[in-house]
Backbone as a ProteinNet text record, in pm:
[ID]
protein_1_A
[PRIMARY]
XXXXXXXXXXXXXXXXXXXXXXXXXXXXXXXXXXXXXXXXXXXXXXXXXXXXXXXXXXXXXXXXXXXXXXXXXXXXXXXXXXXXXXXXXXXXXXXXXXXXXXXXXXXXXXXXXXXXXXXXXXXXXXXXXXXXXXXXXXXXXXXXXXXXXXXXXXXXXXXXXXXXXXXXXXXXXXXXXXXXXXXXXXXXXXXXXXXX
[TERTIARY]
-642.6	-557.4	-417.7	-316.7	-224	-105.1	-17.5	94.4	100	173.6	252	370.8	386.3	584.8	579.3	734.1	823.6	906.2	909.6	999.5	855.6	747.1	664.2	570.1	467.7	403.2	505.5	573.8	680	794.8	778.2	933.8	845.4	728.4	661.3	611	604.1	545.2	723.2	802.7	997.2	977.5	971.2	971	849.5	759.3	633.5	670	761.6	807.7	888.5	951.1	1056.8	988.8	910.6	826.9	686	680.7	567.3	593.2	739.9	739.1	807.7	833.1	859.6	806.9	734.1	624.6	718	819.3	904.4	959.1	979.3	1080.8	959.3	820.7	721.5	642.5	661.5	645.9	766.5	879.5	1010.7	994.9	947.9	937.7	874.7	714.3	584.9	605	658.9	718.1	825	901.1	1019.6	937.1	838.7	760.1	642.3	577.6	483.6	596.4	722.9	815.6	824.6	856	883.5	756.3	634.8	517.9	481.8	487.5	452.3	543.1	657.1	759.3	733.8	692.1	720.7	585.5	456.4	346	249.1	288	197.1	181.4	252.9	257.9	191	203.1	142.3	-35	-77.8	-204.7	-259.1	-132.2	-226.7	-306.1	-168.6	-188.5	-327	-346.1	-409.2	-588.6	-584.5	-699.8	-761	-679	-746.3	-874.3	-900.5	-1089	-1161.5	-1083.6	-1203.1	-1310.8	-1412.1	-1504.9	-1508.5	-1441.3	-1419.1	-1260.8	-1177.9	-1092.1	-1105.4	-1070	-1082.3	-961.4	-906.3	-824.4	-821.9	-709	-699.2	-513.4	-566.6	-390.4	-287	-195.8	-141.9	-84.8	-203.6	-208.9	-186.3	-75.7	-140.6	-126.7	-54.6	-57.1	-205.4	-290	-423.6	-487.4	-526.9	-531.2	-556.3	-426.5	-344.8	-326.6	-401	-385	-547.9	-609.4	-749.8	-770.3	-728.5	-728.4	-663.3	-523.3	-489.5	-596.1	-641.6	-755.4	-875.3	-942.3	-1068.8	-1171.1	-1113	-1209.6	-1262.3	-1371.9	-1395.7	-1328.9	-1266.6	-1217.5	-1292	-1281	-1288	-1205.6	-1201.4	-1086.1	-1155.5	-1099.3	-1153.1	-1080.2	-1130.8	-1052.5	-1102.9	-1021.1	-1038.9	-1054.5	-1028.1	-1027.2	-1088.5	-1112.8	-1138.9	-1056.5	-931.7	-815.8	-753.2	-810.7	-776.8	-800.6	-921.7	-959.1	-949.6	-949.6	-912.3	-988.1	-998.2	-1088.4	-1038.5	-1138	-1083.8	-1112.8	-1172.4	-1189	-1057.3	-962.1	-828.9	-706.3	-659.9	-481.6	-434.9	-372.6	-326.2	-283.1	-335.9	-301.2	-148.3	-47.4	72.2	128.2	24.5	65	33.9	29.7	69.1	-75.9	-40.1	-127.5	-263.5	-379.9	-512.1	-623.3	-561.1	-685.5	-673.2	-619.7	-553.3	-708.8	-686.7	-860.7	-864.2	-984.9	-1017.1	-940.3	-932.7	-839	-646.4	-619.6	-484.2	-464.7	-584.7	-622.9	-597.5	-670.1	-726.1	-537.8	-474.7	-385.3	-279.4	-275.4	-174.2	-181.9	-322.2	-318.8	-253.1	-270.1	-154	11.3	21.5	175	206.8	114	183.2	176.6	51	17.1	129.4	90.3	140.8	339.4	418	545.8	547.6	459.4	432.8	354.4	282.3	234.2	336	437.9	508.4	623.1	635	704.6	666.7	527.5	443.2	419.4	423	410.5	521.5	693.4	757	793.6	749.5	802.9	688.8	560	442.5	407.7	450.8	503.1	572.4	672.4	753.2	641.3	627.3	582.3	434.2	341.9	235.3	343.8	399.9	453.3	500.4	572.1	607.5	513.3	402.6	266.6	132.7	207.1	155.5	-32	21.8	-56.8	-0.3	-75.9	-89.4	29.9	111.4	197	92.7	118.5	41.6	26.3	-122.5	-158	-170.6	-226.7	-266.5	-259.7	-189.8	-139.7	-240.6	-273.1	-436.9	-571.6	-571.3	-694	-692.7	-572.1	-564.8	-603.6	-512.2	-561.8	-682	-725.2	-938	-954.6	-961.9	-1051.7	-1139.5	-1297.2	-1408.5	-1500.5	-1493.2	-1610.5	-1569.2	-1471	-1407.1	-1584.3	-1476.2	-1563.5	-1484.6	-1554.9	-1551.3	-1605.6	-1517.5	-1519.2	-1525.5	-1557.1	-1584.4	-1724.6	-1760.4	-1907.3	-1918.3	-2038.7	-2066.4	-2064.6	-2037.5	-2060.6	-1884.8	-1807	-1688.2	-1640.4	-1691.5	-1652.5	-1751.9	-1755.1	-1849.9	-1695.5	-1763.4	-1695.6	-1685.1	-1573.5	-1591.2	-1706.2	-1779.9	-1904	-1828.4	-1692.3	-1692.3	-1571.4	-1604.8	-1601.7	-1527.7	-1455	-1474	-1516.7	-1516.1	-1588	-1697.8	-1788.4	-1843.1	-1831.5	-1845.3	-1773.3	-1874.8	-1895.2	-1991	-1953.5	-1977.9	-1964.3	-2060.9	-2003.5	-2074	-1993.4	-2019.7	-1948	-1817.1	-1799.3	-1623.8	-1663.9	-1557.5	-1584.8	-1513.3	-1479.8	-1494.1	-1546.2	-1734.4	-1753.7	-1718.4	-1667.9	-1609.7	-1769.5	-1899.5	-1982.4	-1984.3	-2027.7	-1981.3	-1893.8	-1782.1	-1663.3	-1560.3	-1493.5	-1415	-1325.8	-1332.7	-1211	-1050.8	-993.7	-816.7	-765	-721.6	-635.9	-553.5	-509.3	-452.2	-537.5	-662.4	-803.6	-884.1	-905.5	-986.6	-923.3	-756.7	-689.2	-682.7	-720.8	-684	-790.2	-957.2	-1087.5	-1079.7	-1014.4	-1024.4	-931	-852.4	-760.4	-811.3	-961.8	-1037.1	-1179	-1169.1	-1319.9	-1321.6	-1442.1	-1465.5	-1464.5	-1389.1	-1279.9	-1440.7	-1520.9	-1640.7	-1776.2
17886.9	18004.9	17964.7	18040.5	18015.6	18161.6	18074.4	18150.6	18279.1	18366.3	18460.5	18453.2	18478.8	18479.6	18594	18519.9	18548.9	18691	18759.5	18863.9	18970.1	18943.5	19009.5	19145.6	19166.6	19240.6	19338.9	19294.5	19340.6	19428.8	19387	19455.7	19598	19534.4	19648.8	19765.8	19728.5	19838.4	19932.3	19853.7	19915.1	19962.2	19973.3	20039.9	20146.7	20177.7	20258.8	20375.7	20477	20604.7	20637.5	20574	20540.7	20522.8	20407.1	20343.1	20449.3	20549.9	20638.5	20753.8	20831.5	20891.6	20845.6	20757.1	20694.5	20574	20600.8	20534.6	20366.7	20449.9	20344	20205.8	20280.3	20193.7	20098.1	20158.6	20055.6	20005.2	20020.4	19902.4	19790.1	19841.9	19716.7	19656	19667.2	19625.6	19538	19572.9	19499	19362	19363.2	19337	19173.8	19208.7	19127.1	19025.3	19126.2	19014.5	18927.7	18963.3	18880.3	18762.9	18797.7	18700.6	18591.2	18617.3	18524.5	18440.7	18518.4	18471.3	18382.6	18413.2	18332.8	18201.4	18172.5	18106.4	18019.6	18047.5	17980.6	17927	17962.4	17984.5	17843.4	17840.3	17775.5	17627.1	17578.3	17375.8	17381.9	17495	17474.6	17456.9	17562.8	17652.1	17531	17463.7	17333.2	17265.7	17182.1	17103.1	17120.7	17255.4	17301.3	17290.2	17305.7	17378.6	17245.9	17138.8	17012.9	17013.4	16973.1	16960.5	17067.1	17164.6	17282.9	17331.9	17384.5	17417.3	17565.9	17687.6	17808.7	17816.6	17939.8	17954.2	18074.3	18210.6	18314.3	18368.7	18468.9	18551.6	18710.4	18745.6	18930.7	18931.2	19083.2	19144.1	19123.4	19089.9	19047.4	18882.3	18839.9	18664.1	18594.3	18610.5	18596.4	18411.3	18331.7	18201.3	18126.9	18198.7	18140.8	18089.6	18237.3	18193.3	18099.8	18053.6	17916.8	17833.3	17805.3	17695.8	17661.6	17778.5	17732.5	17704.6	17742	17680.3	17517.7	17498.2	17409.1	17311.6	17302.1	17207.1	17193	17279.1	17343.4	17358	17459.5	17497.7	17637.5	17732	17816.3	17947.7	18046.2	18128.2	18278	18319.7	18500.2	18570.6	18720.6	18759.7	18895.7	18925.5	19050.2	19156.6	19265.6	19423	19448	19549.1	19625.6	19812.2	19804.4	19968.8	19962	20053.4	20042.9	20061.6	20123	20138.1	20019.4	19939.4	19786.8	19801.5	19876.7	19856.6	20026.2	19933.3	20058.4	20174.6	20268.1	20403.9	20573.1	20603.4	20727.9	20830.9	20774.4	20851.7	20857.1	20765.2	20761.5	20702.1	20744	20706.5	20554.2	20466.3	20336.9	20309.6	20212.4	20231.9	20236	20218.2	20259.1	20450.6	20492	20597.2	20714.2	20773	20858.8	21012.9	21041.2	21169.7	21134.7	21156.5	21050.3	21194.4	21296.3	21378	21453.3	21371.3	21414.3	21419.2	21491.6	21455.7	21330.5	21337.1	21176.4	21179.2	21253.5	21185.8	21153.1	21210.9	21220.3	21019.4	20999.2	20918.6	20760.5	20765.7	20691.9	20660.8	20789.1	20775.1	20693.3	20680.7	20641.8	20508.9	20445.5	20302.8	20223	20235.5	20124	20174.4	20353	20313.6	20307.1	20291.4	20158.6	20067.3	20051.7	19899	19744.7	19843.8	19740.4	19676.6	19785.7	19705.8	19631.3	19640.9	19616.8	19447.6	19418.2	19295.6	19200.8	19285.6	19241.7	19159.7	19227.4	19177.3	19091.5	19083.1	18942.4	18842.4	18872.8	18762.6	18711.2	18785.8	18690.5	18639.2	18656.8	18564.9	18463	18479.7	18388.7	18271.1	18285.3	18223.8	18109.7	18105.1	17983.5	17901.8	17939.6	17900.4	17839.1	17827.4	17790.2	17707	17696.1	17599.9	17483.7	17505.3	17407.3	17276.1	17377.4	17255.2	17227.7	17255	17205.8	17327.9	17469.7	17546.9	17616.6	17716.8	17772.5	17902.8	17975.5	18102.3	18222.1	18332.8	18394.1	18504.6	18535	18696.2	18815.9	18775.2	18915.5	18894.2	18914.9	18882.8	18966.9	19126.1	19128.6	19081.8	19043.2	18970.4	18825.5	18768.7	18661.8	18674.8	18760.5	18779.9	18804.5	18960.1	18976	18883.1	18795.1	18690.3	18713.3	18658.1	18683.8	18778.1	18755.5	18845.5	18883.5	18943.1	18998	19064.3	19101.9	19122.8	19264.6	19364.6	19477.1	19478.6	19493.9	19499.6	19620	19748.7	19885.3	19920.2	19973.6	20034.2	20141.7	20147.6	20256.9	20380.2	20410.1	20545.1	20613.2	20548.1	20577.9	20572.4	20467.1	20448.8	20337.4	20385.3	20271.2	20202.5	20118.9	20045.1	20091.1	20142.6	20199.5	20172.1	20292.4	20250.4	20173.7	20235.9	20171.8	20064.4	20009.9	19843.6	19807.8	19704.4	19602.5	19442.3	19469.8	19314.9	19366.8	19195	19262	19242	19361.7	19360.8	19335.2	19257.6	19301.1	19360	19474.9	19578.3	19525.6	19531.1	19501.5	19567.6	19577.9	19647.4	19578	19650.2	19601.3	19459.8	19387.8	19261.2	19261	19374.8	19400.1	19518.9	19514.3	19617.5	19701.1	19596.9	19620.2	19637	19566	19608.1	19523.5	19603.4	19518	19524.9	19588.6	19514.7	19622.1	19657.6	19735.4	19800.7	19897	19970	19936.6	19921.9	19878.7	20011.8	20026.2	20119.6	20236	20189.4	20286.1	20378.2	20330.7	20387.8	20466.1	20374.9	20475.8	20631.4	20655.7	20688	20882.5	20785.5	20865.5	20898.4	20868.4	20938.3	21015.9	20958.4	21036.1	21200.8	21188.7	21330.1	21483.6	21426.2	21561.5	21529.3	21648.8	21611.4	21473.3	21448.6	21340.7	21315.2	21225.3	21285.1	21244.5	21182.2	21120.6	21185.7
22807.2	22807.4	22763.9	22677.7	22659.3	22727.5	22753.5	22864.1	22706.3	22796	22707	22670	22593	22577.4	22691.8	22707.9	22840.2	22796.3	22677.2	22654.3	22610	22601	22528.9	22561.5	22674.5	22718.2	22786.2	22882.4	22974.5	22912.9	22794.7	22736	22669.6	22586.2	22567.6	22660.1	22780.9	22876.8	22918.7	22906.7	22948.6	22854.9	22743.9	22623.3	22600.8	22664.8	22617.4	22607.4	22663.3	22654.1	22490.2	22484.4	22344.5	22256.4	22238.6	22116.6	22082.3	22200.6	22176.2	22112.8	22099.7	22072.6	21915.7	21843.8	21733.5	21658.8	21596.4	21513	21487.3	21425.4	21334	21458.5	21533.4	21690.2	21684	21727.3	21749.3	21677.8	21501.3	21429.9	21397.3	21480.3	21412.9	21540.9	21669	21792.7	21776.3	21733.6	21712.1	21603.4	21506.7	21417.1	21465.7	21556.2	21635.4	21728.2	21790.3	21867.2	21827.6	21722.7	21657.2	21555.1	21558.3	21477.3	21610.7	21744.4	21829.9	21846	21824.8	21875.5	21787	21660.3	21551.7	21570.3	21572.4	21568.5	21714.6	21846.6	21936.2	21947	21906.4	21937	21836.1	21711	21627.5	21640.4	21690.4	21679	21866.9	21941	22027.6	22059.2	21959.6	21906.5	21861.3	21748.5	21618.1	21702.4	21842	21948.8	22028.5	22091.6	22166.4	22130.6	21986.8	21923.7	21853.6	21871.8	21793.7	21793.5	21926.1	21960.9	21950.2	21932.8	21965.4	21855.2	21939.9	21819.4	21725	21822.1	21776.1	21849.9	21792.2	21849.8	21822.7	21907.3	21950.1	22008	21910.5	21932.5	21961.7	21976	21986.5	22009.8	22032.2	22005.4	21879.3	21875.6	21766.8	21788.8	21766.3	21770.4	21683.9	21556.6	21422.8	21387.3	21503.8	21466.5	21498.2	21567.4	21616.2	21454.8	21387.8	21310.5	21203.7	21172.8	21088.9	21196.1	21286.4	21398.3	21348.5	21359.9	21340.9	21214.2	21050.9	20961.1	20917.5	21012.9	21004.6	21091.8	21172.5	21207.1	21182.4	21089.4	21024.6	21161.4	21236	21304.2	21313.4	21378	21328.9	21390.1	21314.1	21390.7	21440	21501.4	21546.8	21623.2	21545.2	21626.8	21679.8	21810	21869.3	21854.5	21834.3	21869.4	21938.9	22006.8	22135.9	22096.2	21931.8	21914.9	21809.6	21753.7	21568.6	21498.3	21568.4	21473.6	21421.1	21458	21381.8	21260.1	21183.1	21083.3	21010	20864	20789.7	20798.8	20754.6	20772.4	20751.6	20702.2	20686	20829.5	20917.3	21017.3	21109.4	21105.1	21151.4	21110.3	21172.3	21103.7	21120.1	21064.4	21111.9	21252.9	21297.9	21459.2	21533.4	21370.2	21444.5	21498.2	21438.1	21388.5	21462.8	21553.2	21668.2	21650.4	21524.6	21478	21482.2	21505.1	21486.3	21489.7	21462.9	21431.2	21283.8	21207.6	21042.6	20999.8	20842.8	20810.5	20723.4	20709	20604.3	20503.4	20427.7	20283.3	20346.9	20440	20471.9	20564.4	20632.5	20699.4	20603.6	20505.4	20392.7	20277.5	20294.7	20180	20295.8	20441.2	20511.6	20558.3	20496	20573.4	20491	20307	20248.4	20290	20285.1	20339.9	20440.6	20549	20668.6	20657.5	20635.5	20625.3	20534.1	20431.5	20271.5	20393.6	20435.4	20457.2	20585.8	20664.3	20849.3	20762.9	20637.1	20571.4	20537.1	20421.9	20374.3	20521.7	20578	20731.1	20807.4	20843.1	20896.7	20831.4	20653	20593.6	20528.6	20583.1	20569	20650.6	20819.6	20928.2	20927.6	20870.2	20914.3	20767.5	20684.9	20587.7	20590.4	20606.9	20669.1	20755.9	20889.4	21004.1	20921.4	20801.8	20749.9	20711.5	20629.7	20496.8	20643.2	20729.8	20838.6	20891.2	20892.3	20904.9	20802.7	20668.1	20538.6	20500.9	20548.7	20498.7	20387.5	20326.8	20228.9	20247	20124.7	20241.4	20233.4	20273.7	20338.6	20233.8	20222.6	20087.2	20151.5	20260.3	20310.9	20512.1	20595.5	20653.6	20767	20724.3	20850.9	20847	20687	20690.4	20749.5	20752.4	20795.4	20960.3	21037.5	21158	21216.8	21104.5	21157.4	21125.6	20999.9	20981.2	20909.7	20855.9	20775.1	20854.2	20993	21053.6	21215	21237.7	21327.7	21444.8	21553.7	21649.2	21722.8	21743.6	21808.2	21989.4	22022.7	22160.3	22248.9	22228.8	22253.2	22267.6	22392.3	22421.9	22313.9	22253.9	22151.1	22168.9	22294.9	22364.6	22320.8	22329.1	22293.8	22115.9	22078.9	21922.8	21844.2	21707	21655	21534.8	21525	21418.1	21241.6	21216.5	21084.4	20984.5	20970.8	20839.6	20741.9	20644	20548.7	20519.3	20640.8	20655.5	20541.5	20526.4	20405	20479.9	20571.8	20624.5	20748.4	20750.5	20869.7	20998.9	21069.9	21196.4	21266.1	21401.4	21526.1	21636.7	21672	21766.7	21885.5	22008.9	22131.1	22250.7	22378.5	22475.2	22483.9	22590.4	22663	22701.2	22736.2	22794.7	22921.9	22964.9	23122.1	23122.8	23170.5	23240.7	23381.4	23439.9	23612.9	23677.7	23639.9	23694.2	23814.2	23969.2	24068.7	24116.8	24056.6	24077.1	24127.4	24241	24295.7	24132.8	24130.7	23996.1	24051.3	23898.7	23970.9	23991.5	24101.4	24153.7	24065.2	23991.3	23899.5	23796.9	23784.1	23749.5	23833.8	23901.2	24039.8	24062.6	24120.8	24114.9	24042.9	23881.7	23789.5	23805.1	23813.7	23765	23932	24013.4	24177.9	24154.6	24051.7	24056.3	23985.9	23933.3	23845.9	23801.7	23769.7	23680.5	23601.8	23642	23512.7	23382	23308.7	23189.8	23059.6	23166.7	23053.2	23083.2
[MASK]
++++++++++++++++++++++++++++++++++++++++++++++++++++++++++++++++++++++++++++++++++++++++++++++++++++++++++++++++++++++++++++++++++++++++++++++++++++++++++++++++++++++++++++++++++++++++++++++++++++

């Protein structure tokens, strides 16, 4: 396991009211902290990942990665939504609106996407050339990787049909089966009808 940065999750949750109602706030946010992460994160990752045989990421991890290319080991990265991936069934996952139709869906992922790239791949750029990698072309493919992994029960979402890579879709990786619900859940399914 590797610690978190110390300014990272926390600042995002002080910030969730603000950054929700402005797309832009919480891609220059997102943006600032994958710069710290990248930057504080990669000679640790190189270190860390020497021996290993897979290295396995999620969230916005993007030095795992180029930790795992720099040691030639094998990588995968998990999502937790499908909005990770492109599609015309929804909007880029910065992007607030998510019941647009398909062609509106489809025309909005290069113009988020293409400058939120251009931005990771000039903080993650450097940080390759530092430990004698390649600079960076495409900065989410680098993160999914060749064959990313879907982490969502099918009952809720499948993994975009038209793919450009292939994905494997499998449940949550916490079912809570067994397992007392956290309080702030319980809570919420205890205040109404059942939302499922």
């Amino acid at each position: 396991a590797f610690p978190q940065h110390a300014d990272g999750g926390e600042r995002l949750i002080e910030r969730a009211d603000r950054l929700g109602r402005n797309p832009m706030s919480l891609i220059t946010e997102a943006i600032r902290h994958i710069r710290q992460q990248i930057t504080a994160r990669l000679a640790d990752l190189i270190e860390i990942t020497r021996d290993a045989d897979l290295v396995v990421a999620g969230g916005p991890e993007f030095a795992a990665s180029s930790a795992a290319e720099h040691n030639r080991v094998a990588y995968r990265y998990v999502a937790y939504c499908p909005a990770m991936f492109p599609s015309r069934d929804h909007a880029p996952i910065f992007v607030p609106w998510q019941s647009l139709p398909g062609w509106a869906n489809r025309a909005l992922w290069p113009l988020v996407m293409t400058p939120i790239q251009v931005a990771i791949g000039r903080v993650l750029t450097p940080a390759r050339r530092s430990v004698g990698l390649a600079p960076v072309r495409d900065a989410m493919g680098l993160l999914l990787g060749e064959r990313p992994l879907l982490a969502v029960d099918s009952v809720f979402a499948h993994a975009p049909v038209e793919a450009s890579l292939p994905i494997s879709q499998f449940p949550a990786l916490h079912p809570l089966d067994g397992e007392a619900l956290p309080a702030k859940l319980a809570s919420f399914l205890d205040a109404g009808p059942a939302p499922v």
